[in-house]
C-alpha positions as CSV (number, residue, x, y, z in Angstrom):
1,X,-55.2,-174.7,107.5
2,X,-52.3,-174.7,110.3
3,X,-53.2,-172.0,112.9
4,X,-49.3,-170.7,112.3
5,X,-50.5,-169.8,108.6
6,X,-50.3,-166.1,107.9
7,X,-54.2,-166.2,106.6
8,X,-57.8,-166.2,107.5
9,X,-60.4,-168.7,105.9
10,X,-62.9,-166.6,103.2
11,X,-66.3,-167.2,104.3
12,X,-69.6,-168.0,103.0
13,X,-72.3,-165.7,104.7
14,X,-73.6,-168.3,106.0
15,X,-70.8,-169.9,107.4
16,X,-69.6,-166.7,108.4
17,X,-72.7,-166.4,110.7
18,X,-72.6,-169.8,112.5
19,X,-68.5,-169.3,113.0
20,X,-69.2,-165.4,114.6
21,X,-72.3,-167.5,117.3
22,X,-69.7,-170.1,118.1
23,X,-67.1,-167.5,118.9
24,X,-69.4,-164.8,120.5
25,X,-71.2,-167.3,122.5
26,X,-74.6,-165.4,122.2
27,X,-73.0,-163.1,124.8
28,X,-74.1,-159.6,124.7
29,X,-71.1,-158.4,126.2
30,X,-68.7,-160.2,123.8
31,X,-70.5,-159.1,120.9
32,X,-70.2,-155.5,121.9
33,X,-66.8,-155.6,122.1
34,X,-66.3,-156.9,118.8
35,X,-68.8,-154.4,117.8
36,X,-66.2,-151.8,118.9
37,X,-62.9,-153.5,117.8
38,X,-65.0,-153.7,114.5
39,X,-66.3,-149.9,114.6
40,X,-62.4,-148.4,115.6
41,X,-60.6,-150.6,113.3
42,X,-62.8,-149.5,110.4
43,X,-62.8,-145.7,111.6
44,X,-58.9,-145.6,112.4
45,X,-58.4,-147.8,108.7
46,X,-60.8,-144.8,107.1
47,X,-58.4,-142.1,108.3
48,X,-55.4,-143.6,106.8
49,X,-56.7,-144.6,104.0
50,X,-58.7,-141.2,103.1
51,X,-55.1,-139.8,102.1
52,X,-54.8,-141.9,99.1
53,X,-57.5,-139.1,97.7
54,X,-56.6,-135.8,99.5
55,X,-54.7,-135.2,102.7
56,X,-57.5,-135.9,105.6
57,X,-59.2,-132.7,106.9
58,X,-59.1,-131.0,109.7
59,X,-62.8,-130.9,110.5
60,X,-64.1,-133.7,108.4
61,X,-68.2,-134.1,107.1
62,X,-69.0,-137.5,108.0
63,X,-72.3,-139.1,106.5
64,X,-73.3,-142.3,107.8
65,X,-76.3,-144.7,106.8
66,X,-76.9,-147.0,109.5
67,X,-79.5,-150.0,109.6
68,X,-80.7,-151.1,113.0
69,X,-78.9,-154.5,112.8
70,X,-75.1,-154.7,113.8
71,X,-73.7,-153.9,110.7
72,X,-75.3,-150.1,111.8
73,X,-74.1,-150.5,115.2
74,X,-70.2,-150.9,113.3
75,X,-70.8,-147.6,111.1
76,X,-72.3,-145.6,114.0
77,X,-68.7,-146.7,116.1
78,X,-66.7,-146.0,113.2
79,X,-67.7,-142.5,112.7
80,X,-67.4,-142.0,116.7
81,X,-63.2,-143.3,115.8
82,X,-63.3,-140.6,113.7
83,X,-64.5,-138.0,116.2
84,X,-61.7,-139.1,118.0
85,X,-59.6,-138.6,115.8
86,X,-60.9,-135.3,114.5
87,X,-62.8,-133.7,117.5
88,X,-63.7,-131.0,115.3
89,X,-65.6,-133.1,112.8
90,X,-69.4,-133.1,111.8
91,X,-71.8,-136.1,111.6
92,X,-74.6,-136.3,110.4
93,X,-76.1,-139.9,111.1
94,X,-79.2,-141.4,108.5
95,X,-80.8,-143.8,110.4
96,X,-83.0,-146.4,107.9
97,X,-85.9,-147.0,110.9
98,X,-86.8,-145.4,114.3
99,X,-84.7,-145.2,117.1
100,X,-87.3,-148.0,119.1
101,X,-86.8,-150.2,116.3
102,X,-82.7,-150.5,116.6
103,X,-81.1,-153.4,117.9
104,X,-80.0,-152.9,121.3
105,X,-76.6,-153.1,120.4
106,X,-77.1,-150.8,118.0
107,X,-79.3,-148.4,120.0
108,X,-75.7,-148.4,122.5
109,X,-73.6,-147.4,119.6
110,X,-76.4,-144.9,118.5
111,X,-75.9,-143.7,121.9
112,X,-72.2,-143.6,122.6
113,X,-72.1,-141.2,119.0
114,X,-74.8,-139.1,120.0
115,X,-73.1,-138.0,123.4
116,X,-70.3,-136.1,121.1
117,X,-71.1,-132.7,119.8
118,X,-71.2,-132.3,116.8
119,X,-73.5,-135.4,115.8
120,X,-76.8,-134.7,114.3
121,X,-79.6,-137.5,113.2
122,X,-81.6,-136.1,109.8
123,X,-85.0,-138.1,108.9
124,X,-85.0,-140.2,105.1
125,X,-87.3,-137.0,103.9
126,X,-84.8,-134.7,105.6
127,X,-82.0,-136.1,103.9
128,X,-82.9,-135.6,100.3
129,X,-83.1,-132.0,100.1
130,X,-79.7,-131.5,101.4
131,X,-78.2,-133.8,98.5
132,X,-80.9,-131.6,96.1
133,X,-79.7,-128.5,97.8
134,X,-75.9,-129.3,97.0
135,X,-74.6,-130.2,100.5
136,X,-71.3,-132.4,100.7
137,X,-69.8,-134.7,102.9
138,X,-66.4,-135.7,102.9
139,X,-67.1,-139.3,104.3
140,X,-69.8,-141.7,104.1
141,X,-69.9,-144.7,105.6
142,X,-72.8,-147.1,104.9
143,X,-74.1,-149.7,107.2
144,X,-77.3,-150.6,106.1
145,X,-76.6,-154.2,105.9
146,X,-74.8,-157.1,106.2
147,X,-74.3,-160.5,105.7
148,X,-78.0,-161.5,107.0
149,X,-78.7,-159.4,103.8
150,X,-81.6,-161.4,101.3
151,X,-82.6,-159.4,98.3
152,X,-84.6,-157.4,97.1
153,X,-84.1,-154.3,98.9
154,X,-87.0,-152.3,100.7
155,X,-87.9,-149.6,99.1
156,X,-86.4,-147.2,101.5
157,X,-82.7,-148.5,101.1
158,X,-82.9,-148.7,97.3
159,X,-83.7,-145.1,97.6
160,X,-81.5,-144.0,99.8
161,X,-78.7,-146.2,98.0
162,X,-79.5,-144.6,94.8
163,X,-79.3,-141.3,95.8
164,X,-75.7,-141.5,97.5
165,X,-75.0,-143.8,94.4
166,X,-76.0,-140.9,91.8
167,X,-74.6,-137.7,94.1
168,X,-70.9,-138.6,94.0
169,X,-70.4,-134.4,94.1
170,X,-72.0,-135.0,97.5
171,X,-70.3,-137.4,98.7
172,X,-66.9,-138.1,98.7
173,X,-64.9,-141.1,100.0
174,X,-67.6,-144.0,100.4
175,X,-66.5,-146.6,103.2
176,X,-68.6,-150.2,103.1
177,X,-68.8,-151.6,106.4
178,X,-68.2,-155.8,106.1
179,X,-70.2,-156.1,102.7
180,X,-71.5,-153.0,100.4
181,X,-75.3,-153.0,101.3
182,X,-77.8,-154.7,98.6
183,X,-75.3,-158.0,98.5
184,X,-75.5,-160.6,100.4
185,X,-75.5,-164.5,100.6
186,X,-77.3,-163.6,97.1
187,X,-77.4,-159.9,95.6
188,X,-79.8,-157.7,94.5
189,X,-79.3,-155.5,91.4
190,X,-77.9,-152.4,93.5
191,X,-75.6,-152.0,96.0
192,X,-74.1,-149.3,97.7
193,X,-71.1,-148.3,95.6
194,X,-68.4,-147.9,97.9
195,X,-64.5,-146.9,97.7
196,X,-63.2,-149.2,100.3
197,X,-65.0,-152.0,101.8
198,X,-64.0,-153.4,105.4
199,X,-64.5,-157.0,105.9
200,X,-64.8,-156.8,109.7
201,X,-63.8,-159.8,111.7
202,X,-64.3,-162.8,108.6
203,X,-63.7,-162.0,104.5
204,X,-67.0,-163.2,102.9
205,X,-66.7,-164.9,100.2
206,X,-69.4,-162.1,97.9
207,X,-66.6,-159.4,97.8
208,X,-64.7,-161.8,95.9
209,X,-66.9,-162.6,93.3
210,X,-66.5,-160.9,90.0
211,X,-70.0,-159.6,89.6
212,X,-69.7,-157.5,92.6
213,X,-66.6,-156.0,92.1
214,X,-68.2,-152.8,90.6
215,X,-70.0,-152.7,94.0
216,X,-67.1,-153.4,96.3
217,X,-64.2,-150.9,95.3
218,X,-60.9,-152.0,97.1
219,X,-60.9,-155.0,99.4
220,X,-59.4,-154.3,103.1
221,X,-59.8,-156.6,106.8
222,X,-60.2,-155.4,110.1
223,X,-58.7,-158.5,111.7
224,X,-61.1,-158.9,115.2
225,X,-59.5,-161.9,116.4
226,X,-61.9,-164.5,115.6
227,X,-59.6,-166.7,114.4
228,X,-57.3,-167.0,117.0
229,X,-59.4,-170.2,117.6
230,X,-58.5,-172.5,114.8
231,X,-61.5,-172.5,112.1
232,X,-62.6,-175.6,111.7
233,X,-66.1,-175.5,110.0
234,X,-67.4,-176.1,106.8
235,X,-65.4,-174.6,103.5
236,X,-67.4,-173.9,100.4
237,X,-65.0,-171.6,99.4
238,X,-61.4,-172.9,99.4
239,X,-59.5,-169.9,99.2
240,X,-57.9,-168.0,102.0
241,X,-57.2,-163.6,102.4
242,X,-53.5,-163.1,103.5
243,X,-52.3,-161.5,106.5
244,X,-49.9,-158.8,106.4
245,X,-48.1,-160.6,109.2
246,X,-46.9,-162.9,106.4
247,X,-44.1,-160.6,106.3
248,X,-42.8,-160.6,109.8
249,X,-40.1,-163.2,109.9
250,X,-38.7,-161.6,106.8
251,X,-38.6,-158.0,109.1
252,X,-36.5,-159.9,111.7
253,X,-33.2,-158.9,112.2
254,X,-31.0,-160.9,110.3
255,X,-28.1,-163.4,112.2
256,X,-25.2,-161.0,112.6
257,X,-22.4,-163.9,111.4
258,X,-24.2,-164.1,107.7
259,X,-22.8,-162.9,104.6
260,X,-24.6,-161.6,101.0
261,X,-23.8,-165.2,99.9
262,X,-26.0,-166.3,102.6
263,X,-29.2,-164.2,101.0
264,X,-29.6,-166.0,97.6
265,X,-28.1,-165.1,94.3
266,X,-30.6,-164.3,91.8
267,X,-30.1,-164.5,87.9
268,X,-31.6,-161.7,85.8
269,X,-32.6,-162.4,82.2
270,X,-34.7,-159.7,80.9
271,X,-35.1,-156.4,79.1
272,X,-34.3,-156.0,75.1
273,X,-33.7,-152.8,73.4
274,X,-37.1,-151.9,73.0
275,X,-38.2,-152.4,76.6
276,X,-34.8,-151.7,78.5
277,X,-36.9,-150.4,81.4
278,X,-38.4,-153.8,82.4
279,X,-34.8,-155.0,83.3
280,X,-34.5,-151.7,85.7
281,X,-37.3,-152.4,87.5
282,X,-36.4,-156.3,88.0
283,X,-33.5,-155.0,89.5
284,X,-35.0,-152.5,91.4
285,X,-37.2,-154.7,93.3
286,X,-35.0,-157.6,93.6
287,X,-32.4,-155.1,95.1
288,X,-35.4,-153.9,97.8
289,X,-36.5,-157.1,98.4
290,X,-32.6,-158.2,99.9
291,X,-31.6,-160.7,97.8
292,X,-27.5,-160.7,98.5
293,X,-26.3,-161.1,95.2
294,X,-28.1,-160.2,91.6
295,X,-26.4,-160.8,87.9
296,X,-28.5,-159.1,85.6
297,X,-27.8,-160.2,81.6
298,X,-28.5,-157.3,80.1
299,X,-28.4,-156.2,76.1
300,X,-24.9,-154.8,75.0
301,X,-26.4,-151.4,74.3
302,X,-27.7,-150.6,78.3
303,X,-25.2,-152.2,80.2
304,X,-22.8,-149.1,80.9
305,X,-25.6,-146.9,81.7
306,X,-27.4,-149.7,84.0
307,X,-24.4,-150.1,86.3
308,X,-23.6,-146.6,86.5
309,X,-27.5,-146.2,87.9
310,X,-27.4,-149.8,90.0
311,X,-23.6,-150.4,90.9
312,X,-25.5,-153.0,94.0
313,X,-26.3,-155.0,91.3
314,X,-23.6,-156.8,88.6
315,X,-24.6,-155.9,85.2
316,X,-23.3,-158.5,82.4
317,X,-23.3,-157.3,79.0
318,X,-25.2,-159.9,76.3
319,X,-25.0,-159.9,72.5
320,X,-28.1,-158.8,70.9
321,X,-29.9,-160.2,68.0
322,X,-31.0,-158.1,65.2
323,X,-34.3,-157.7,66.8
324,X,-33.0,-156.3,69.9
325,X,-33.2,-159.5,72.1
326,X,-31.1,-161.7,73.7
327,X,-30.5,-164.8,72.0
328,X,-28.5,-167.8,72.1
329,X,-25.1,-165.9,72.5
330,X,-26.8,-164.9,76.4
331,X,-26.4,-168.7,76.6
332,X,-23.0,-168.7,76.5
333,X,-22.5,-165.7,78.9
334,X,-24.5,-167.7,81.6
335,X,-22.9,-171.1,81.4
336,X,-20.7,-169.8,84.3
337,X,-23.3,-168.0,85.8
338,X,-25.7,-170.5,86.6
339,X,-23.7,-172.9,89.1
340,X,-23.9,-170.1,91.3
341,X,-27.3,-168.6,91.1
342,X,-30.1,-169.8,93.6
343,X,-32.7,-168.7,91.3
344,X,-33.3,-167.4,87.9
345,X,-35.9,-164.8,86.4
346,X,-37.0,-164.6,82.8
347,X,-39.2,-163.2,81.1
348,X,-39.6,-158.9,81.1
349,X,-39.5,-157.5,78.4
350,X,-37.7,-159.5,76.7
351,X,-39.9,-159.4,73.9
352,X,-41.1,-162.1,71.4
353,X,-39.0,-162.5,68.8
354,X,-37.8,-166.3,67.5
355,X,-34.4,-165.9,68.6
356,X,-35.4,-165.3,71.8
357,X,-38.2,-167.2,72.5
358,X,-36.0,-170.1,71.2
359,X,-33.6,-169.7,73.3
360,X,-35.7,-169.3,76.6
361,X,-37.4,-172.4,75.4
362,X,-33.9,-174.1,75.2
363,X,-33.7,-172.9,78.9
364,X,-36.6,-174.2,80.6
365,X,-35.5,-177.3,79.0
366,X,-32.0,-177.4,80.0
367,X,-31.7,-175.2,83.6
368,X,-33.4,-177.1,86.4
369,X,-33.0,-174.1,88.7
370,X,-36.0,-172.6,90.8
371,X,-37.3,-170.1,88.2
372,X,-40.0,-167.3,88.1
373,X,-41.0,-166.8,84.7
374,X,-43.0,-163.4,83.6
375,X,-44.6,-161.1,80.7
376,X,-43.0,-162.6,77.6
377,X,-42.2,-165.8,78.7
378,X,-45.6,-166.6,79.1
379,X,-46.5,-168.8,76.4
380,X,-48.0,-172.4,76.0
381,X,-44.8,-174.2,74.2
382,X,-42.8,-172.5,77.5
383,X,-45.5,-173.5,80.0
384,X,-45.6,-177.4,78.5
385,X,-41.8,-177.5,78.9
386,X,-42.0,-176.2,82.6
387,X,-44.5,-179.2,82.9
388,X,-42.0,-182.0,80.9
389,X,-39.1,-181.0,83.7
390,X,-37.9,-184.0,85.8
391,X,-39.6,-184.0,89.5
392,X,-36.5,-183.1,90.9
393,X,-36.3,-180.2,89.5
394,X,-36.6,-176.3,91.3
395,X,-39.9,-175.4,91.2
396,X,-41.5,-172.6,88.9
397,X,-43.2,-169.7,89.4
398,X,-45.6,-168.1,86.8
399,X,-46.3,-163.9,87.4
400,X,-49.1,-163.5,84.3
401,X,-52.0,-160.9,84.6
402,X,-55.6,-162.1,83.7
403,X,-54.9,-161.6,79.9
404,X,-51.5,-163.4,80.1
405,X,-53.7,-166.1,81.8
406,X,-55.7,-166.7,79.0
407,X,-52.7,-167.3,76.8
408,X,-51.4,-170.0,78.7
409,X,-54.3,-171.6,80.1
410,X,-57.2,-170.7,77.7
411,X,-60.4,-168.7,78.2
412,X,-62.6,-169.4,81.9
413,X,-59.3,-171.8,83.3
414,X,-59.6,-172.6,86.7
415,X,-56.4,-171.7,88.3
416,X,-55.8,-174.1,90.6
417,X,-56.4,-177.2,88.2
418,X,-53.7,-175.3,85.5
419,X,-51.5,-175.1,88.6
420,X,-51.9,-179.2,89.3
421,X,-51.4,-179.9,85.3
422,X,-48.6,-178.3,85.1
423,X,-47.0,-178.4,88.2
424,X,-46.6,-174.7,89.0
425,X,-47.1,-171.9,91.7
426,X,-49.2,-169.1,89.4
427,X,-49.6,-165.5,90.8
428,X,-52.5,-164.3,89.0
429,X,-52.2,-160.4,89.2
430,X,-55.2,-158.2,89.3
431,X,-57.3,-156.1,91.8
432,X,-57.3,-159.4,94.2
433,X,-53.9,-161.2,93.7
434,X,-54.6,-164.8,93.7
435,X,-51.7,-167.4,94.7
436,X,-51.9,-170.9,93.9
437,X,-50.0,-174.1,93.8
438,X,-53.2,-176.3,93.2
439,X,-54.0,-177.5,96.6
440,X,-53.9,-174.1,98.4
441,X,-55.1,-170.5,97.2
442,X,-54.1,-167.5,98.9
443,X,-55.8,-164.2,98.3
444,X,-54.1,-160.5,98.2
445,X,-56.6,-157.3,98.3
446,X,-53.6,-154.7,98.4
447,X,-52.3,-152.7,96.4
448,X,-55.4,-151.1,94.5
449,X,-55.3,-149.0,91.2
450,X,-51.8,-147.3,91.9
451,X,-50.3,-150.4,90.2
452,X,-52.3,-150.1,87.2
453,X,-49.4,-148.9,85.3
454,X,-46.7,-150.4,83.4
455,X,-43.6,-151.7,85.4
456,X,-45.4,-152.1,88.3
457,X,-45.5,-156.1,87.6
458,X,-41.9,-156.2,86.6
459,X,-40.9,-154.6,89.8
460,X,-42.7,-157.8,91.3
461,X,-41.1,-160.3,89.4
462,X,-37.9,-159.1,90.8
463,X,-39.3,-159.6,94.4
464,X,-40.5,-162.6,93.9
465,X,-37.3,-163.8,92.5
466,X,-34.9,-162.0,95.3
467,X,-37.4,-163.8,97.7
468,X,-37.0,-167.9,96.1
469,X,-33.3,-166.9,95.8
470,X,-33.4,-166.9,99.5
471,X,-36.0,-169.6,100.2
472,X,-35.7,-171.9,96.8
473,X,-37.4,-174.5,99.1
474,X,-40.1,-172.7,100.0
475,X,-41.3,-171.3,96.9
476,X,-45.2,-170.6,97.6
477,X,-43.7,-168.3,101.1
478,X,-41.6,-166.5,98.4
479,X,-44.5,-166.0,95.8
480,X,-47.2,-164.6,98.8
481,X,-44.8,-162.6,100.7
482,X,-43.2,-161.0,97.7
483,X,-47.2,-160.1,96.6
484,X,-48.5,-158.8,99.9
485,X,-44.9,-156.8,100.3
486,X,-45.2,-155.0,97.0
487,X,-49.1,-154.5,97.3
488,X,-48.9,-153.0,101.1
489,X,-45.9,-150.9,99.6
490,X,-48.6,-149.7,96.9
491,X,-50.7,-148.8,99.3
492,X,-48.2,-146.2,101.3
493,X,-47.5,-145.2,97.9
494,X,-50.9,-144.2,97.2
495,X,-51.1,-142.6,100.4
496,X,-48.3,-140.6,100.0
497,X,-49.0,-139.6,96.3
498,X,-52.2,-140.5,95.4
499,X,-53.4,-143.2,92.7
500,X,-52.4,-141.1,90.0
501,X,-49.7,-139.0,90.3
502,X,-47.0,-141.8,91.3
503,X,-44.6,-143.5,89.0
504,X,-43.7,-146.8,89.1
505,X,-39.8,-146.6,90.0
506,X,-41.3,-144.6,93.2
507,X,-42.7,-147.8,94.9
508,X,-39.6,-149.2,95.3
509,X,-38.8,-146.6,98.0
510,X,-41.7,-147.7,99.8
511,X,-40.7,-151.1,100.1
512,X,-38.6,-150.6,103.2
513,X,-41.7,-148.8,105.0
514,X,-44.1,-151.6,104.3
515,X,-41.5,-154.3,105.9
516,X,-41.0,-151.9,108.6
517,X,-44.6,-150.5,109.5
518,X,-47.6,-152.1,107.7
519,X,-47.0,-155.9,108.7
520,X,-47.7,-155.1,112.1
521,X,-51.1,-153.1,111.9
């Protein structure tokens, strides 16, 4: 992986452990500094992120369970960030063994907490009649343990987990510090169930495995600079977690001489009359993500109404077949469209009638264009055509969610050898976005349950295709910078409106924040 690359290796614990001794040099000193890089990155992340439940209080209840290894150490810092942020707050610190039997780094972050008013330490037997006396906290964060973690759990921590676990009146927002505590290199049965869960300074590879997921909660990285060095141990694992920097050379300022046609001119072929919508939200994100021209071949029946809504975008009217759906006719309507497009989109909601699935088929045979192809031109007789295209042709990108997966490539595929066999870059959607052309995964962790709602996968299909319309050569930096741009726009869109009371058309206006702002944190 080329240092320049706007991702970080995912980990095996183990591997994970012998990188963070090479980098930290046994040094006591070095460790505590990452211990408080960790400890304010995960503290300053917990305030933003709070607000995608409630607006973040004034004089916030913090509970924290600390182990006395370093993964404790990282809670007890994270809570003092919070402090810091909230002087008025409360903690109240659970400590899983005596103060003597801390590690001294760990002992120096008990320490540094302690000295703010404000803090209190409670005793395991203390602890449970608060819970059983109806006492809430608006924060806990849990750092029991960490990636030294080998099952089973003492008894101690599988009480104490249980407890928070079964008392979510008690506690609110639950934070994971690095890796929820009870999984490990290998898991036990339980595990902290947490909210968010901060991978501090390497991604290990157990968030990302499908039986923990009900552990984990939503995926975020405290980057602690330990790859500034260029990683260069073993991989078990082959995929990597993306950087939100992937996005800064598209925040650059653009050469002042250029014109629109110098931004790509993407082809729209989507929406029907039963799912105009899809074509709306195509637009809408193509339109954000500042592609300089867009034709959008729209059924007879919308096209008035979608220009008058989107003038930016040119809105040509199509024929529809008795279903609804485009049809061959749209053919003829393109023929002098396409020697001018950079790219092409098919696909939303289209719908799946024969005349239309015909005629896409007819397409993918015939246009050798880049194209990114989504929802309902997802099926095997399109995908084998995509893979029967001459090796000169632009390459194609595939946008299905996990079930559209299994249409395509058949139940338990492994992504990356579909991506080889048929000679594709597939973005396969879900609570971790995966990226693949065969030889390279890329991981995506934002974005969260905000986008679990319809459109929010056609508004990405536009991006992706505004993006290859600009960079047709580069089509795997246009499929991971159009999913870590919509995902980070998710996320200020949770913030500013929660997970549930947001629609989909709405993310678009946060597009322009999450160039602007979020690449850089």
């Amino acid at each position: 992986m080329p240092s320049h690359d706007p991702c970080h290796p995912i980990l095996t614990c183990a591997e994970a452990q012998a990188w963070e001794k090479e980098i930290l040099v046994n040094d006591p000193e070095q460790a505590w500094a990452a211990m408080n890089r960790a400890g304010g990155g995960v503290g300053a992340a917990v305030v933003r992120d709070f607000t995608q439940w409630r607006p973040f209080p004034r004089d916030p209840r913090v509970l924290v369970l600390a182990g006395p290894g370093h993964n404790g150490g990282d809670a007890l810092l994270a809570a003092r960030e919070i402090l810091r942020a909230r002087p008025r707050g409360r903690i109240t610190a659970v400590l899983l063994e005596p103060l003597e039997k801390l590690k001294p780094l760990t002992k120096r972050a008990w320490d540094e907490l302690a000295a703010n008013s404000g803090v209190e330490s409670v005793a395991l037997e203390q602890f449970y009649p608060l819970i059983a006396a109806g006492q809430t906290w608006d924060i806990c964060i849990c750092g029991l343990y960490g990636m030294s973690f080998h099952p089973p759990l003492p008894p101690a921590a599988r009480t104490l987990i249980e407890a928070v676990n079964s008392a979510p009146a008690s506690v609110g927002f639950r934070v994971a510090i690095d890796l929820p505590s009870g999984i490990g290199a290998t898991s036990d049965d339980l595990a902290f169930q947490a909210d968010f869960t901060y991978a501090t300074g390497i991604a290990k590879q157990p968030l990302f495995a499908p039986d923990n997921a009900q552990w984990v909660g939503r995926i975020r990285y405290i980057d602690l600079g330990f790859f500034e060095k260029l990683y260069d141990g073993p991989r078990e694992f082959s995929p990597n977690l993306m950087l939100p920097a992937a996005l800064e050379p598209t925040a650059r300022l653009r050469n002042a001489t250029e014109s629109k046609r110098n931004h790509g001119n993407l082809l729209i072929l989507s929406g029907s009359r039963f799912y105009p919508g899809a074509q709306m939200l195509n637009v809408l994100g193509a339109l954000r993500a500042g592609t300089g021209l867009i034709t959008a071949l729209t059924p007879f029946t919308f096209a008035a109404a979608f220009a008058a809504a989107r003038p930016e975008a040119m809105w040509r009217a199509c024929p529809e077949e008795p279903d609804g759906g485009h049809g061959f006719a749209t053919m003829n309507v393109m023929r002098d469209l396409l020697p001018r497009a950079t790219a092409l989109l098919a696909g939303s909601g289209l719908g799946r009638g024969p005349g239309t699935q015909a005629m896409l088929l007819k397409l993918v045979q015939t246009c050798f264009m880049p194209l990114v192809l989504d929802a309902d031109a997802l099926n095997p007789k399109i995908i084998t055509a995509v893979s029967e295209r001459p090796e000169d042709a632009g390459p194609v990108i595939l946008t299905p969610h996990a079930g559209e997966f299994e249409r395509i490539a058949g139940v338990n595929a492994d992504l990356e050898e579909f991506c080889i066999k048929y000679h594709v870059i597939t973005i396969l959607k879900g609570p971790v976005t995966r990226i693949s052309d065969g030889l390279r995964t890329w991981c995506s962790p934002y974005g969260g349950p905000v986008l679990s709602r319809g459109g929010t996968g056609d508004m990405l299909a536009g991006m992706v295709g505004a993006l290859l319309s600009q960079m047709p050569r580069n089509p795997f930096t246009a499929a991971t910078r159009a999913v870590i741009w919509h995902g980070l726009a998710a996320d200020a869109l949770a913030r500013a409106k929660g997970e549930t009371a947001a629609y989909t058309a709405e993310l678009a206006a946060h597009l322009p924040e999450a160039l602007r702002n979020e690449w850089g944190d």
